[in-house]
N, C-alpha and C positions, 0 to 999 in steps of 0.2 A: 359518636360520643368519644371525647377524646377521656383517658384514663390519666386520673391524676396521680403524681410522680410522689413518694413521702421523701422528705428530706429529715431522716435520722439527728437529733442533734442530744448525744452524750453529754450530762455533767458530771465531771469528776472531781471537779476543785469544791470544796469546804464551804461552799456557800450558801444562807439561811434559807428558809423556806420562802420566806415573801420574793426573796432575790431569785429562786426557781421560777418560782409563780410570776415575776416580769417577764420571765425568757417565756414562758409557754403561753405568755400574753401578746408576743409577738408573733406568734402563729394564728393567733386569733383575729388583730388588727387585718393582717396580710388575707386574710380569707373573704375580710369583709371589703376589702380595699381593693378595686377591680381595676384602679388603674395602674395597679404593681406590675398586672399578670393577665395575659385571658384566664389563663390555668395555672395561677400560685401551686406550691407542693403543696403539700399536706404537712404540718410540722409536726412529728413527735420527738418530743423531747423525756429524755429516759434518763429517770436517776441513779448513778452511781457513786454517789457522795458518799466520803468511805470507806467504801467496798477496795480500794488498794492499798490501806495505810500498812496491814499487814506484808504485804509485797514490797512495798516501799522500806522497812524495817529491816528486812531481807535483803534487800539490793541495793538500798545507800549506805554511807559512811553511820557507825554511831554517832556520831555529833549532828549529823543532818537530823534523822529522827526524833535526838533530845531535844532538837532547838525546833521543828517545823511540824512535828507532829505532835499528838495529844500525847499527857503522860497517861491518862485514861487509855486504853483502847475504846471505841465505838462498837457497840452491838453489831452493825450492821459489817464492820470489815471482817466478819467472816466467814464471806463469801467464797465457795470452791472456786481455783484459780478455772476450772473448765467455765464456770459459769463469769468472770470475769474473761476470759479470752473470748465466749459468744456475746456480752456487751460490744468489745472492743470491734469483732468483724463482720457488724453490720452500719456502724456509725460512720459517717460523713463530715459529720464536723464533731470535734470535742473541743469543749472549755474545761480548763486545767488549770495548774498553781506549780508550786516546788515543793514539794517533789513531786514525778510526773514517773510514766513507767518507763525505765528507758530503751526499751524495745517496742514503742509504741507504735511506729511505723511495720514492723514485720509483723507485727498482731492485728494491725486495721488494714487491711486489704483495700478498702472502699472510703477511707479517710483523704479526704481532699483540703481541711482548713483544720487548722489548730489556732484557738488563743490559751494564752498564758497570761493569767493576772497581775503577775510583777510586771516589772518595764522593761529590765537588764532580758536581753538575751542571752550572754555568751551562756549561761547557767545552761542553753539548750544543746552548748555541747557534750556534756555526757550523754547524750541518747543518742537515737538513730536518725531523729526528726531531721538534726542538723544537715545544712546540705542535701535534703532530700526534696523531692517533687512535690511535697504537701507546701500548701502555702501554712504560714504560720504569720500570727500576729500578738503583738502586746500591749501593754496599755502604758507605756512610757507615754510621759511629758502628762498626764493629768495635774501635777502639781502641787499632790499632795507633801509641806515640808512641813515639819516639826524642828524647829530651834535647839538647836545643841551652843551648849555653854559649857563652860569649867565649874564644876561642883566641889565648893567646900564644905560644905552642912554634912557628908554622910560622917568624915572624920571625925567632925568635931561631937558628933550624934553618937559614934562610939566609943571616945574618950568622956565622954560627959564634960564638956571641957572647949570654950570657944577659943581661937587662936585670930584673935582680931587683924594683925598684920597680912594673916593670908588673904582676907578678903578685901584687893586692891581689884575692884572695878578695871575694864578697858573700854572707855568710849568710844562708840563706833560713829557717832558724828562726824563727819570729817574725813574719816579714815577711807584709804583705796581698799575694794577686795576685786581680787582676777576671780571670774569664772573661767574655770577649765570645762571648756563644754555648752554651748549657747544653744541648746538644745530645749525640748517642752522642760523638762524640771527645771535646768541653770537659767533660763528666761525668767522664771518663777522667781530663782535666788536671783537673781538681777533685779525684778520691779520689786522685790522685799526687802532689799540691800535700799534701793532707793530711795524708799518709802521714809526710811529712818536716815536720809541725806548721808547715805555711804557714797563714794566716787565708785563707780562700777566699770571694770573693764574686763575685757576677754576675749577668748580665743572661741571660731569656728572651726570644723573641718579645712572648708576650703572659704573664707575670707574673698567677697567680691568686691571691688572697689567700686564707690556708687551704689553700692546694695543697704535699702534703710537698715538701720541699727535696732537693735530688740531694746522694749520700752525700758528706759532707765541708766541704759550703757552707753557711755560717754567713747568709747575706742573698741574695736573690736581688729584682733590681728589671726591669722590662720598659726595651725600648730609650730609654723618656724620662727613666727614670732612672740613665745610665748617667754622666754627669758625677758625678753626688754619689758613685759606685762610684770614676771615675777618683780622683778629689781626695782618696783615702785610698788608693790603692793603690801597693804598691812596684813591681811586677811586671803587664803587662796582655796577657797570650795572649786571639789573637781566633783563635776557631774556629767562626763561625757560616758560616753558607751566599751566596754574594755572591747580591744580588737587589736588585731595582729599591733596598726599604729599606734596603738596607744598603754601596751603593756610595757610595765616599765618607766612610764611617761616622765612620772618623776623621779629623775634619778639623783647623781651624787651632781651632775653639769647644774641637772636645773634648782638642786638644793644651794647650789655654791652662786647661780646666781640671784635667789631672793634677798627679798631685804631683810635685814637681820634684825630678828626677833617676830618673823611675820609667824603667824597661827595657821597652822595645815587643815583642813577638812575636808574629811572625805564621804561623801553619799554614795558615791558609783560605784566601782568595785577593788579590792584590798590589791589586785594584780596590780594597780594603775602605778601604784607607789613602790618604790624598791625599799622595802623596808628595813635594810641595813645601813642604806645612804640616810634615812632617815634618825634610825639611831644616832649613826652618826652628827646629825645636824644637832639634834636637841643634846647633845654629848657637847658639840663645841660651842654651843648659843647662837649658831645660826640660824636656827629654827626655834620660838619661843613656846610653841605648846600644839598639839596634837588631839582635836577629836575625829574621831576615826569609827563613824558608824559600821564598815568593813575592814576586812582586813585580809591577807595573804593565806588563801586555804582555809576562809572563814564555812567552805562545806563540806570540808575533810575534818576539821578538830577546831581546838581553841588559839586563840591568840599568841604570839609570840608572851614568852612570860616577861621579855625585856619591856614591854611596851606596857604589859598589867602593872609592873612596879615601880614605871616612872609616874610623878605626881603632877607633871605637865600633860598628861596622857589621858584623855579621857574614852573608854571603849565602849560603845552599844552595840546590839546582836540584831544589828542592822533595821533598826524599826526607826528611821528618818520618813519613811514613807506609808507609817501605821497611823490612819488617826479613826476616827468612827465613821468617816464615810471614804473611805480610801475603798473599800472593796466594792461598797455600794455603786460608785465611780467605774471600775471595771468591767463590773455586769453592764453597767448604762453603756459602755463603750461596746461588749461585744451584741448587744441588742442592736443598738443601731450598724454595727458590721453583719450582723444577721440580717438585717433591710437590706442593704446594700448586696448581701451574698447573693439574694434569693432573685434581686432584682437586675444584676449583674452588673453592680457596680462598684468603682474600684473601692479597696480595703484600704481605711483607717488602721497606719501602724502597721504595714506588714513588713516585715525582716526581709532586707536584701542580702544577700548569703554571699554576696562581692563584699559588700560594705563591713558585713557581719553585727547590722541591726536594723 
């Protein structure tokens, strides 16, 4: 009689009750599912949903906290850290969020997989995980976008008072927009740019000649040809991944060669952009306006104040990727990375720590 193995699997990320109940539904499938396994593990899945917000408040920035955790505390995070440190060193796999504990490697002994429900990695460098022998995975390129525009309604909603000339329309019929980033999300702004007969063009990491084009994009150039993309485009959404290549990306070179009055946006992360080069642009009219769901140390504090005061500038507290099934999507992803763990087959989304996503 062979002795069945438990495969431990920790939640720690913020997510409902029904969304638990999928994950400990896949323990279930797999048990009755003979062709997974002679001998499936046994899945316990243990809740810590949380039980570290308190820790988290403690060891992140105040601005992480205000913005990513409840202004409530939750009853339940006040769990002694001894009894969160025996969670952490018996778990094998944990699913997680931002903020995460960043000593979570040296507290889980027996941790072998980590997911994180956002998509961006680099956030995984403040811990220990980074570069370390756990595999870890995210749930980049689901696809979830939300439509950012320039808003004049809140003004006019505070002055009691419309200002009709500000509300000058940009038709985007017609118009070229570059993705920075041909990736699962910027594939997404590529066939939605489409959809509405935008010209779509963009950059990959590495650009193969003969390699099909992602649905929608008419040109696709690698990161060295991303000036001659900027210098025809009206519109430039950057949705790549921040990493060593790509911090900084847009600098004063590549501000000075777009076409003038093109619209910045950004989903990825506030590093990608040199936000002083950028002042600068929208300073001389080379740049015509800025939404900017991140921004430069968006999880140390607030925004530069130059960028809250200009009125071409539009800032969100990074919620392009918030819609009502954007979490539900995550759990679906680490469920079926769950099949795949148990079964031993390769991981949906796992972070190459060369690549740095």
């Amino acid at each position: 009689m062979t002795d069945m193995r438990t495969l431990e699997v920790l939640v720690i990320a913020p997510i409902s009750d029904a969304a638990f109940e999928r994950i400990k539904a896949v323990g279930h499938a797999l048990g009755e599912d003979s062709a997974t396994s002679p001998f499936p593990p046994a899945l316990k899945v243990v809740d810590g949903r949380c039980t570290f917000e308190a820790e988290y408040r403690d060891a992140w920035p105040p601005a992480t906290a205000r913005r990513y955790l409840p202004a409530k505390p939750d009853p339940r995070e006040v769990l002694p850290r001894a009894e969160r440190d025996r969670l952490l060193s018996t778990a094998e796999v944990v699913l997680g969020t931002f903020p995460f504990p960043m000593d979570l490697r040296v507290r889980s002994p027996r941790l072998r997989w980590f997911h994180q429900i956002p998509a961006g990695a680099s956030n995984l460098r403040a811990g220990d995980l980074w570069g370390s022998d756990v595999r870890v995975t995210t749930s980049r390129g689901l696809g979830d976008t939300v439509p950012m525009a320039f808003h004049r309604v809140a003004p006019d909603r505070a002055r009691h008072e419309f200002a009709p000339r500000a509300y000058r329309p940009r038709l985007v019929q017609g118009k070229t927009v570059c993705v920075v980033g041909l990736g699962g999300i910027g594939r997404e702004v590529a066939r939605l740019c489409a959809a509405v007969n935008m010209r779509v063009v963009g950059t990959r990491r590495r650009a193969v000649a003969g390699e099909p084009r992602p649905e929608g994009v008419s040109r696709v150039e690698s990161a060295d040809g991303l000036h001659a993309l900027l210098a025809e485009s009206d519109f430039v959404a950057i949705c790549c991944q921040l990493t060593a290549e790509t911090e900084g990306l847009i600098n004063r070179a590549a501000i000075a060669a777009t076409k003038p009055g093109a619209v910045v946006i950004n989903v990825a992360r506030g590093e990608i952009i040199d936000e002083t080069a950028l002042l600068e642009g929208l300073a001389n009219g080379r740049i015509g306006g800025a939404a900017l769901d991140v921004y430069c140390g968006e999880f140390e504090g607030d925004p530069d104040r130059r960028l809250w005061d200009d009125s071409r500038v539009l800032i969100t507290p990074h919620v392009s990727g918030e819609t009502d099934v954007s979490l539900h999507r995550g759990v679906d992803l680490f469920c079926d990375n769950l099949r795949r763990y148990v079964t031993g087959q390769p991981l949906e989304n796992e972070v190459d720590w060369d690549r740095g996503y």
